[in-house]
N, CA, C and O atoms as CSV, one atom per row, in Angstrom:
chain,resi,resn,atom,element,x,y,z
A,1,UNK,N,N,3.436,-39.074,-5.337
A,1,UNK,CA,C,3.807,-38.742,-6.714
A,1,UNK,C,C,3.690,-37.243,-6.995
A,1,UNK,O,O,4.150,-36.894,-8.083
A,2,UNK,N,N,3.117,-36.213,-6.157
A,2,UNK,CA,C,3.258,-35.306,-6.467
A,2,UNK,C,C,4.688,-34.029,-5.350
A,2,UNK,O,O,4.805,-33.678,-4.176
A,3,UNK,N,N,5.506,-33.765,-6.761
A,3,UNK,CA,C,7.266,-33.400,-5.819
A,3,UNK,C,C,7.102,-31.735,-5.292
A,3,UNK,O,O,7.738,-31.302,-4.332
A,4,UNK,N,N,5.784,-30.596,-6.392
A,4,UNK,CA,C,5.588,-29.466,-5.994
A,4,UNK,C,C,4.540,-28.934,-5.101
A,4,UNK,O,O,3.476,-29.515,-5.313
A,5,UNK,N,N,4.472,-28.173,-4.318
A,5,UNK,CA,C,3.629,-27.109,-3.719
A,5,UNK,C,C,3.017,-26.556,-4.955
A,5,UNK,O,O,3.470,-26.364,-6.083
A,6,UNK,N,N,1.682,-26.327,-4.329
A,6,UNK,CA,C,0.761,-25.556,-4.975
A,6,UNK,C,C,0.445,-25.953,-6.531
A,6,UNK,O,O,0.188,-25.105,-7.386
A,7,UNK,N,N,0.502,-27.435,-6.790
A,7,UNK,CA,C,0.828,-27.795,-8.557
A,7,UNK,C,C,-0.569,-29.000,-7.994
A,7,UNK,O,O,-0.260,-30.104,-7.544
A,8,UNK,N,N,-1.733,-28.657,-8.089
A,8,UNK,CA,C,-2.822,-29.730,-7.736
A,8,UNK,C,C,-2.830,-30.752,-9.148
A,8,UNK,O,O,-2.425,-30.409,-10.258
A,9,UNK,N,N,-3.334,-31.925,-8.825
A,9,UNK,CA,C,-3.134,-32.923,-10.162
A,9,UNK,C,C,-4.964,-33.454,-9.534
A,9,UNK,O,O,-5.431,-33.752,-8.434
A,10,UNK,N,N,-5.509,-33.342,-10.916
A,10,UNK,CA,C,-6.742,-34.434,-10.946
A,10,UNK,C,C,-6.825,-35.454,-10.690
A,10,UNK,O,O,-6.048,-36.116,-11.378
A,11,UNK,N,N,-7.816,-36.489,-9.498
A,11,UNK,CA,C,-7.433,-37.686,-9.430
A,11,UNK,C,C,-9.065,-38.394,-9.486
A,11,UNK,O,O,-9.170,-39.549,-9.073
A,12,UNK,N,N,-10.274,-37.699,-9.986
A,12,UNK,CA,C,-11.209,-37.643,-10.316
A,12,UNK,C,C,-12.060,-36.405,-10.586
A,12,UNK,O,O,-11.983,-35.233,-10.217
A,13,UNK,N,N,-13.306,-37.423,-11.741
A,13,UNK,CA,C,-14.290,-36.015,-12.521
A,13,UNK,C,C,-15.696,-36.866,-12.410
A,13,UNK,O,O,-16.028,-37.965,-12.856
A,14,UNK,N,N,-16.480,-35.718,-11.494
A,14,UNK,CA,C,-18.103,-36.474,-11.389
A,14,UNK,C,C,-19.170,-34.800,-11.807
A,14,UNK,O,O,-19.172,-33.632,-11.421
A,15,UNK,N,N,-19.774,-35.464,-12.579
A,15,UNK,CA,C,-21.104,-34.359,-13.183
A,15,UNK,C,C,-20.312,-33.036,-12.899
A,15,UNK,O,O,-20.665,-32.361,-11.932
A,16,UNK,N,N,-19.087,-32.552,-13.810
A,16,UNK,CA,C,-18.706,-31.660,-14.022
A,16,UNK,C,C,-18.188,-30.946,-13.140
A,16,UNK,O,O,-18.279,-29.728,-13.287
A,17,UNK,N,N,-17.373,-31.574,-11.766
A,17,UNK,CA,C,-16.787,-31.164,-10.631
A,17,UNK,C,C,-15.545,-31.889,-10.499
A,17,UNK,O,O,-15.578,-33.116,-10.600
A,18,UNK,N,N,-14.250,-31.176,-10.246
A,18,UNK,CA,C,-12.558,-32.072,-10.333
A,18,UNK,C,C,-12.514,-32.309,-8.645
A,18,UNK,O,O,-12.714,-31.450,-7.786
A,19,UNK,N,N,-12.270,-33.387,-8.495
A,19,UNK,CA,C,-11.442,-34.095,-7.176
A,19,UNK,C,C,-9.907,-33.947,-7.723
A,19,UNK,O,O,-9.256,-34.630,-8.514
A,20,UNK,N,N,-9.550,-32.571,-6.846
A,20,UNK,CA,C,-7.978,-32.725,-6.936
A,20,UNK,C,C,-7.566,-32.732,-5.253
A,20,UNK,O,O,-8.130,-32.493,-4.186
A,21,UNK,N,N,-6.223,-33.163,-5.733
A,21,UNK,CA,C,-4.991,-33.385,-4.285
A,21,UNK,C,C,-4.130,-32.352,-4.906
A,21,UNK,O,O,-4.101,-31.886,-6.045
A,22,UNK,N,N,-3.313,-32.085,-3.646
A,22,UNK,CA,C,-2.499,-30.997,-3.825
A,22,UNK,C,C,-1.250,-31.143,-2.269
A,22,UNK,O,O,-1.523,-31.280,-1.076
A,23,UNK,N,N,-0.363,-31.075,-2.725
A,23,UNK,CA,C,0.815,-31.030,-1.696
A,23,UNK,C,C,1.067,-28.991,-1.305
A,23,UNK,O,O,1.567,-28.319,-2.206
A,24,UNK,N,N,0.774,-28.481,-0.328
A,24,UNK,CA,C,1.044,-26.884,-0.331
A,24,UNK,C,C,1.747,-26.517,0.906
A,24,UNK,O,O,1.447,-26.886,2.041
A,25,UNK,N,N,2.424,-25.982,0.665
A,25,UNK,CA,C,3.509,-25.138,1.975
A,25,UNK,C,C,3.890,-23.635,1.455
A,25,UNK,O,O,4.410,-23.210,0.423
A,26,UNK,N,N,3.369,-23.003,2.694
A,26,UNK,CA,C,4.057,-21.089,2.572
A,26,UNK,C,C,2.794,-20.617,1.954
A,26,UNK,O,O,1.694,-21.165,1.875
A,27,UNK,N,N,3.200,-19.522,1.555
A,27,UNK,CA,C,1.886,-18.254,1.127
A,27,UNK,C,C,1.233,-18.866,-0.345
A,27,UNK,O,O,1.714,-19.500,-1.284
A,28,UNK,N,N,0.245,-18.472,-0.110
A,28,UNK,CA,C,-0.781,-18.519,-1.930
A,28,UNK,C,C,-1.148,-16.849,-1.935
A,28,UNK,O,O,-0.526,-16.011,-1.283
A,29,UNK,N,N,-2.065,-16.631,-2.642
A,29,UNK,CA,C,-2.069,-14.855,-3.258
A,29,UNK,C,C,-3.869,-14.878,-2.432
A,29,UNK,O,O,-4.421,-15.942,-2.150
A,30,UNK,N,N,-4.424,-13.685,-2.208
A,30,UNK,CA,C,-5.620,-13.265,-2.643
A,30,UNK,C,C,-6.330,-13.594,-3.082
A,30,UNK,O,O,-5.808,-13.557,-4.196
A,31,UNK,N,N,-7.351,-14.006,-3.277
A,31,UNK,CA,C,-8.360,-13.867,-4.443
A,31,UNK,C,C,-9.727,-14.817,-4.743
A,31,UNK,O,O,-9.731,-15.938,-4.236
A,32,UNK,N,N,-10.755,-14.443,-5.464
A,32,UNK,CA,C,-11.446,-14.835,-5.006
A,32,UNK,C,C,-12.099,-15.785,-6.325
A,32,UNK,O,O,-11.477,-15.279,-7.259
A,33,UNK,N,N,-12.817,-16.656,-6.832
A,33,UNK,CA,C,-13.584,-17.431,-7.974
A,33,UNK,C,C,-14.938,-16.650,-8.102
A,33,UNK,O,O,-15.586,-16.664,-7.056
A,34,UNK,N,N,-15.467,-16.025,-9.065
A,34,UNK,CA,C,-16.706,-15.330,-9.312
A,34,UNK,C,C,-17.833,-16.123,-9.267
A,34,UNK,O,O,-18.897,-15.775,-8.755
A,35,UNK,N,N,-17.601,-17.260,-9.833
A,35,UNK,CA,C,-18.606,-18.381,-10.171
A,35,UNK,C,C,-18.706,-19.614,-9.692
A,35,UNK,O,O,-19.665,-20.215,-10.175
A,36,UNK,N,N,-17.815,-20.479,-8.598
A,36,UNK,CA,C,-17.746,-21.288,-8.576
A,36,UNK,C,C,-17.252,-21.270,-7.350
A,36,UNK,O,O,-16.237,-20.598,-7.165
A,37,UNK,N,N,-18.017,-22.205,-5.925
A,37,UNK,CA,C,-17.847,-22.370,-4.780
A,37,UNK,C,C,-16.277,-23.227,-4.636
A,37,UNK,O,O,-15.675,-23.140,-5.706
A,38,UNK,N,N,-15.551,-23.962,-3.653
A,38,UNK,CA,C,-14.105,-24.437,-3.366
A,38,UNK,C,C,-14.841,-25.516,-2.333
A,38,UNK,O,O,-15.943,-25.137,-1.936
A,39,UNK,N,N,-14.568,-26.286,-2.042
A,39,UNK,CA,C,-14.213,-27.449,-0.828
A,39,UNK,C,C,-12.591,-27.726,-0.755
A,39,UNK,O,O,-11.883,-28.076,-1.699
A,40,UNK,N,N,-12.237,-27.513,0.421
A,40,UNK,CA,C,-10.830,-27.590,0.790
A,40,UNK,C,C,-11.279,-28.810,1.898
A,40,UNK,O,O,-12.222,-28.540,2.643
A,41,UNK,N,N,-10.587,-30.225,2.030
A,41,UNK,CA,C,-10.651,-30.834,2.645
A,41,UNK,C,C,-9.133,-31.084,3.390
A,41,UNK,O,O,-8.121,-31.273,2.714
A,42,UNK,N,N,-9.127,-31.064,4.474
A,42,UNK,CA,C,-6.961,-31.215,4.797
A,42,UNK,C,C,-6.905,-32.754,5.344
A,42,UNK,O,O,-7.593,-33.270,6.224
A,43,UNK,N,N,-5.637,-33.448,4.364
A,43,UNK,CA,C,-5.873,-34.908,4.737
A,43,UNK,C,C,-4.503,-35.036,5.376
A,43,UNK,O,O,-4.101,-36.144,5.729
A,44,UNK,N,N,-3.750,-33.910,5.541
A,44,UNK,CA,C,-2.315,-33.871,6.756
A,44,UNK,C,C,-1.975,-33.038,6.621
A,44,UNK,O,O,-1.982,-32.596,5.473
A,45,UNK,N,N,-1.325,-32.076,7.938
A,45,UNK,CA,C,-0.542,-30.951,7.985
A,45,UNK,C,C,-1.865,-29.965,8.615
A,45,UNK,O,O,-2.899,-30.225,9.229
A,46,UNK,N,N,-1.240,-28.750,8.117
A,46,UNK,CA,C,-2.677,-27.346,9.056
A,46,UNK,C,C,-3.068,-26.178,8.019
A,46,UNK,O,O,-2.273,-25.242,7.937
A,47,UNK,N,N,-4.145,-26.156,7.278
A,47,UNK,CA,C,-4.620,-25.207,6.448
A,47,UNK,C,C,-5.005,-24.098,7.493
A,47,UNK,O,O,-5.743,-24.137,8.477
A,48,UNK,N,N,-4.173,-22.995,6.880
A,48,UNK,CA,C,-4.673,-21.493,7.339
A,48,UNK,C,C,-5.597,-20.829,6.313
A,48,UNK,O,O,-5.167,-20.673,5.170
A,49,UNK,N,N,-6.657,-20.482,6.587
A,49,UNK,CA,C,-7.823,-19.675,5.410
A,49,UNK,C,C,-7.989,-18.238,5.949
A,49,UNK,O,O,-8.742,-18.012,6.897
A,50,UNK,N,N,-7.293,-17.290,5.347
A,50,UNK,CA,C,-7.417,-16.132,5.548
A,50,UNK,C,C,-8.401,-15.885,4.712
A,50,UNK,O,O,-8.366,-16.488,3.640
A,51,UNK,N,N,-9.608,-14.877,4.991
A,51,UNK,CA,C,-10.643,-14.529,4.923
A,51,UNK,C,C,-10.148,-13.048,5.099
A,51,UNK,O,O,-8.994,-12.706,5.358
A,52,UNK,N,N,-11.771,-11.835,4.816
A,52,UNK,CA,C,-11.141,-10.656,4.688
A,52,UNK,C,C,-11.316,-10.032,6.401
A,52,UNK,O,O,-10.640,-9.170,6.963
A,53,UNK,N,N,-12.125,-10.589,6.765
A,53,UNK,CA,C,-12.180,-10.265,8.403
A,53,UNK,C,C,-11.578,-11.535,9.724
A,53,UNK,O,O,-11.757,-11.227,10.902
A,54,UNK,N,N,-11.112,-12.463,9.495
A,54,UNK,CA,C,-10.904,-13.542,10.148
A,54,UNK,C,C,-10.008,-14.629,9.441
A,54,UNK,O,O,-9.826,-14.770,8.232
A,55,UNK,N,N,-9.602,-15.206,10.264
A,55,UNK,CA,C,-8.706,-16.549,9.690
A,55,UNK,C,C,-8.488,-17.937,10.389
A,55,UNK,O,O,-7.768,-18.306,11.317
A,56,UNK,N,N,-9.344,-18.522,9.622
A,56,UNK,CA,C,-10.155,-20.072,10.443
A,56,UNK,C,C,-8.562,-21.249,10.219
A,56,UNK,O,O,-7.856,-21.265,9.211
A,57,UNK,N,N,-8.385,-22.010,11.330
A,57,UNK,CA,C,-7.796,-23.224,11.184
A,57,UNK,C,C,-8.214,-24.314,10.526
A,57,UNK,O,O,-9.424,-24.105,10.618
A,58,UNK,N,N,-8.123,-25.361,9.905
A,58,UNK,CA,C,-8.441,-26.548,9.364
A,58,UNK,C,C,-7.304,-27.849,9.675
A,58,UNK,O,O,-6.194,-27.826,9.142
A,59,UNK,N,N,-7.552,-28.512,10.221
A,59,UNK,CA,C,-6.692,-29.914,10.393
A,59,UNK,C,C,-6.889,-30.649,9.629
A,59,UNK,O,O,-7.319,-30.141,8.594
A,60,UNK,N,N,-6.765,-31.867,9.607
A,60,UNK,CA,C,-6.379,-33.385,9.319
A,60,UNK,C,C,-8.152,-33.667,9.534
A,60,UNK,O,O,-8.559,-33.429,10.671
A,61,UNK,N,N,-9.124,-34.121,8.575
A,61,UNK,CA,C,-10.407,-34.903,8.766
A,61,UNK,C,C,-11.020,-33.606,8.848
A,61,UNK,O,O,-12.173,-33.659,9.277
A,62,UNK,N,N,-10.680,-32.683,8.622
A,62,UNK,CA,C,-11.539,-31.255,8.440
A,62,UNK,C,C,-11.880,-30.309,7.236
A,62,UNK,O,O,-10.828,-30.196,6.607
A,63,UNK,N,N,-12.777,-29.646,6.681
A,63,UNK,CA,C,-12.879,-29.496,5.565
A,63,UNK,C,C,-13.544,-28.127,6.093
A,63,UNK,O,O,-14.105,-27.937,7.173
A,64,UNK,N,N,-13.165,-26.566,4.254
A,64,UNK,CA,C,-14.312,-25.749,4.236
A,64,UNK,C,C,-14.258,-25.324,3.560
A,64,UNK,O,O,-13.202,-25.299,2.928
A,65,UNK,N,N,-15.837,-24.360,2.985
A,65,UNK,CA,C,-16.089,-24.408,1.877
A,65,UNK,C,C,-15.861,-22.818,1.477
A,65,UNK,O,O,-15.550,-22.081,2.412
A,66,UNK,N,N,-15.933,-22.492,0.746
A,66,UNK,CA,C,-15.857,-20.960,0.077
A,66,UNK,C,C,-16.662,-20.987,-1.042
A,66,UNK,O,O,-16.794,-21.594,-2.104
A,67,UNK,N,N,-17.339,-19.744,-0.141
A,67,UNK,CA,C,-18.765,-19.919,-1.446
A,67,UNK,C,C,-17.946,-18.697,-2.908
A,67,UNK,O,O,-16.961,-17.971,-2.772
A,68,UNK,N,N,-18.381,-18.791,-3.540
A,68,UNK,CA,C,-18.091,-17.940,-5.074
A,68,UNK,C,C,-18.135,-16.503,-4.400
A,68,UNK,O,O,-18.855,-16.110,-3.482
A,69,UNK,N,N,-17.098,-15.791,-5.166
A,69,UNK,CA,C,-17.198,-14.335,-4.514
A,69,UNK,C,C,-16.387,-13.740,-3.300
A,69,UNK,O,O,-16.205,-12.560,-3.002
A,70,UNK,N,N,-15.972,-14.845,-2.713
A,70,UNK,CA,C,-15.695,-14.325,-1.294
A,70,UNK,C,C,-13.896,-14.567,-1.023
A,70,UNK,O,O,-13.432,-15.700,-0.893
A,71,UNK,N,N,-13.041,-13.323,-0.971
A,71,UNK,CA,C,-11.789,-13.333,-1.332
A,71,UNK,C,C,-11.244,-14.284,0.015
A,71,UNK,O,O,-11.823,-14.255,1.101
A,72,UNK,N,N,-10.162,-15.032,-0.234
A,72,UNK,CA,C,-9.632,-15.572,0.840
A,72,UNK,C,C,-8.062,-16.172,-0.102
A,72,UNK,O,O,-7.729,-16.141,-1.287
A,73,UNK,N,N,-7.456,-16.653,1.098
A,73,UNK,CA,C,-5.745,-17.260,0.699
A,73,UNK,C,C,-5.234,-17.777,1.353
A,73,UNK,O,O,-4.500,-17.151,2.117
A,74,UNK,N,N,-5.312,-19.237,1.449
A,74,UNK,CA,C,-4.821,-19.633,1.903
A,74,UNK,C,C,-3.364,-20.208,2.049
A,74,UNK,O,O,-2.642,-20.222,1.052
A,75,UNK,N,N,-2.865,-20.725,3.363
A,75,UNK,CA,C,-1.451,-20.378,3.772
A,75,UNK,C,C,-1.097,-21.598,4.772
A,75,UNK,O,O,-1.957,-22.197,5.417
A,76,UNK,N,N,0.115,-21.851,4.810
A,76,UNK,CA,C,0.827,-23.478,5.835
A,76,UNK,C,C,1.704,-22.739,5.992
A,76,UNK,O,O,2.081,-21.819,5.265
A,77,UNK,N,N,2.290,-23.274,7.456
A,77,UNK,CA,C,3.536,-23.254,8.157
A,77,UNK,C,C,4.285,-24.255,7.842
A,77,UNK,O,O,5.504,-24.331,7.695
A,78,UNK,N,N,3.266,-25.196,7.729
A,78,UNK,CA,C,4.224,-26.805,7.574
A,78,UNK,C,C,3.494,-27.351,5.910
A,78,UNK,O,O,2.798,-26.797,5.059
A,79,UNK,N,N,4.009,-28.487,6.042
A,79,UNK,CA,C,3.733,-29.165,4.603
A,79,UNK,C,C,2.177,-29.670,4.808
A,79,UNK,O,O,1.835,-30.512,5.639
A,80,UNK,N,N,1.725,-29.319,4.330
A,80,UNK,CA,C,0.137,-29.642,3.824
A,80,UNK,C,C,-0.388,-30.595,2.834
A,80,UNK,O,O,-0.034,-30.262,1.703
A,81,UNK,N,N,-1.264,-31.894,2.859
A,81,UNK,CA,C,-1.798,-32.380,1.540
A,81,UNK,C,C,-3.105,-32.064,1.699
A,81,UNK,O,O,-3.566,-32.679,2.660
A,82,UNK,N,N,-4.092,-31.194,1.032
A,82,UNK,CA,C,-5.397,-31.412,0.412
A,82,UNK,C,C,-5.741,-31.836,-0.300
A,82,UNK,O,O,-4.953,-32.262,-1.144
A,83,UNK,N,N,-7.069,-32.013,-0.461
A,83,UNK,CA,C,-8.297,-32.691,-1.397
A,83,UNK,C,C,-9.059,-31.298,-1.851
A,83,UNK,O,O,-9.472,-30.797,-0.805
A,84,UNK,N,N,-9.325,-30.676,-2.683
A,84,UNK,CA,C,-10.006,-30.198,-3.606
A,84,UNK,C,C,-11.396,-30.301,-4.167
A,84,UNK,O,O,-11.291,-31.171,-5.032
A,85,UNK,N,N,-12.912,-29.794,-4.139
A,85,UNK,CA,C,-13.665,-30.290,-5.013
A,85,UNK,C,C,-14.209,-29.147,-5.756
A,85,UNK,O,O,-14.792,-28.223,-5.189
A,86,UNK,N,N,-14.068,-29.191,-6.703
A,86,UNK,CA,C,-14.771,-27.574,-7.079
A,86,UNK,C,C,-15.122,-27.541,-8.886
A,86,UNK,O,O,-14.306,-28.271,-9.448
A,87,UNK,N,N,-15.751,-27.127,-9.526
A,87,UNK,CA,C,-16.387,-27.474,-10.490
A,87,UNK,C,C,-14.884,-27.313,-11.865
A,87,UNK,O,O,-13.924,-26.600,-11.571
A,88,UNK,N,N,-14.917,-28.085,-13.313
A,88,UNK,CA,C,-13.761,-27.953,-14.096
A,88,UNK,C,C,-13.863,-26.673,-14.209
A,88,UNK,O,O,-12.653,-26.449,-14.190
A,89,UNK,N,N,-14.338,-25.635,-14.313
A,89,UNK,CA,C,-14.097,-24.564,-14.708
A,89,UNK,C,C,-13.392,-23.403,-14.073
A,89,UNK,O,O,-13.104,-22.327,-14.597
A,90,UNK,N,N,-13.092,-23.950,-12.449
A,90,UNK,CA,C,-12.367,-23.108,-11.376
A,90,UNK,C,C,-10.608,-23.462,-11.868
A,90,UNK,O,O,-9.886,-24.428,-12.115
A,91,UNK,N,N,-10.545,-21.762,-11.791
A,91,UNK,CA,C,-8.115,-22.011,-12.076
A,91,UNK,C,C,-8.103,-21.487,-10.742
A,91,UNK,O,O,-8.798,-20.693,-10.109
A,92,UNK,N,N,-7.026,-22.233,-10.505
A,92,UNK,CA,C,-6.425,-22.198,-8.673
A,92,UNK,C,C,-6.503,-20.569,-8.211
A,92,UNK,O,O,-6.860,-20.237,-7.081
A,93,UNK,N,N,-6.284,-20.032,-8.803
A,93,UNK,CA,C,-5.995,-18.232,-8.607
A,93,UNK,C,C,-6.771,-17.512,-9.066
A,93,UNK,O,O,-6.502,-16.349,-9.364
A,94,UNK,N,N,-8.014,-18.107,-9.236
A,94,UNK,CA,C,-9.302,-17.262,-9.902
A,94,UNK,C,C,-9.548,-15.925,-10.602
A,94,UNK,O,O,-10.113,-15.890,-11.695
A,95,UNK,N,N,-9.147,-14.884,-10.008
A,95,UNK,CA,C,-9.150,-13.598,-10.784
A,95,UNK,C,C,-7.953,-12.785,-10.741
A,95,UNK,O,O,-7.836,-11.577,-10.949
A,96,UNK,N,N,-6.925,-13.808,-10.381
A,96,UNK,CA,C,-5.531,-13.090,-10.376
A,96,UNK,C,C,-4.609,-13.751,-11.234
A,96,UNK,O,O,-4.165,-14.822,-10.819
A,97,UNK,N,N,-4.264,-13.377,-12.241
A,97,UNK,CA,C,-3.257,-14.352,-13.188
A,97,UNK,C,C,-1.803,-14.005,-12.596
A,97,UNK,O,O,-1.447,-12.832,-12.487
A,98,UNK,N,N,-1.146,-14.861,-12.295
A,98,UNK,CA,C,0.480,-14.600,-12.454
A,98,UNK,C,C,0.721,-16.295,-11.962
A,98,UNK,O,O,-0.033,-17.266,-11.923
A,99,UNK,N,N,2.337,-16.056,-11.582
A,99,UNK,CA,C,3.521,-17.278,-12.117
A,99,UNK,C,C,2.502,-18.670,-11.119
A,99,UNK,O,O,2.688,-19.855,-11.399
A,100,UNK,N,N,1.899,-18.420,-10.457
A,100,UNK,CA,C,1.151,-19.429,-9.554
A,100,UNK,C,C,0.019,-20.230,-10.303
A,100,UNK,O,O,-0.097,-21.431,-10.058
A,101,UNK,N,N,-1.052,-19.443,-11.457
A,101,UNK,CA,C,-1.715,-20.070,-11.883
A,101,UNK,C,C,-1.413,-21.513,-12.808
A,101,UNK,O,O,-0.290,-21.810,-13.215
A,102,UNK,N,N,-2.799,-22.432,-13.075
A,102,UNK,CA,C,-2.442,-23.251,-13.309
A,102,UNK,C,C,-3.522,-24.017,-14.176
A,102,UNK,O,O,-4.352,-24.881,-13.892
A,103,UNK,N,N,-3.176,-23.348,-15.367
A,103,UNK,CA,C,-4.246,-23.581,-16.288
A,103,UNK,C,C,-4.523,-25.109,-17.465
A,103,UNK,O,O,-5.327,-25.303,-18.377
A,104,UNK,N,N,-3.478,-25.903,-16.894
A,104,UNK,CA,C,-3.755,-27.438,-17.503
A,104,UNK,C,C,-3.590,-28.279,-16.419
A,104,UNK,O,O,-2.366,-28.406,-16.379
A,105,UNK,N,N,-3.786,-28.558,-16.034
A,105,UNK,CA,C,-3.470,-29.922,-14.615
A,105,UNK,C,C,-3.256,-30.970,-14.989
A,105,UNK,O,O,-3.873,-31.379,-15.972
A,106,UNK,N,N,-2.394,-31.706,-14.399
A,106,UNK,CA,C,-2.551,-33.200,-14.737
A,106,UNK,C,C,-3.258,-34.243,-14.169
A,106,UNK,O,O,-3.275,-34.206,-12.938
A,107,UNK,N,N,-3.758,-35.025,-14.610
A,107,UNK,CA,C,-4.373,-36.267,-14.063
A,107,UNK,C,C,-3.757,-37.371,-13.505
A,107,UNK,O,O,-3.325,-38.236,-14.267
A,108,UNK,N,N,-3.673,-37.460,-12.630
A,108,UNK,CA,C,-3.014,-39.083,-12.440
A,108,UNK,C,C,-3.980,-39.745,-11.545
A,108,UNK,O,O,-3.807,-40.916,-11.208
């Protein structure tokens, strides 16, 4: 049910942390969340996590975390679905506003 890249939808909320999914393919931006750590879990396809010195792979049953603070952007060659866990108060693009952010989500 979800037809865009990079458009995550809520599919649970526990003690103030969103379980989102997300369909992503091609580039995301920079940037980093001041306050609030990320869990990227990949449930098909190949997460690239560019970091500012290195850039880790992630598969299928693999997950990682990004602590608050620490710039990274991640990126697919191919079509990607993740899982998401990160507190309500994190926007996908943290300290960078433009046409990518995504400041109401939907629930399904």
């Amino acid at each position: 049910s979800i037809d865009n890249y990079w458009d995550p939808k809520i599919i649970a909320q526990l003690n103030g942390q969103l379980v989102k999914i997300a369909k992503i393919k091609g580039d995301f931006i920079m940037h980093n969340h001041e306050h609030e750590d990320e869990l990227f879990f990949v449930i098909d396809g190949l997460l690239y996590m560019e970091l500012e010195d290195q850039t880790l792979e992630i598969g299928p049953g693999e997950m990682i975390t990004i602590p608050k603070g620490i710039n990274h952007r991640p990126y697919t060659k191919v079509e990607t679905k993740i899982m998401l866990f990160e507190p309500s108060s994190t926007l996908n693009t943290g300290n960078v506003k433009n046409e990518l952010t995504k400041k109401h989500l939907e629930e399904i």
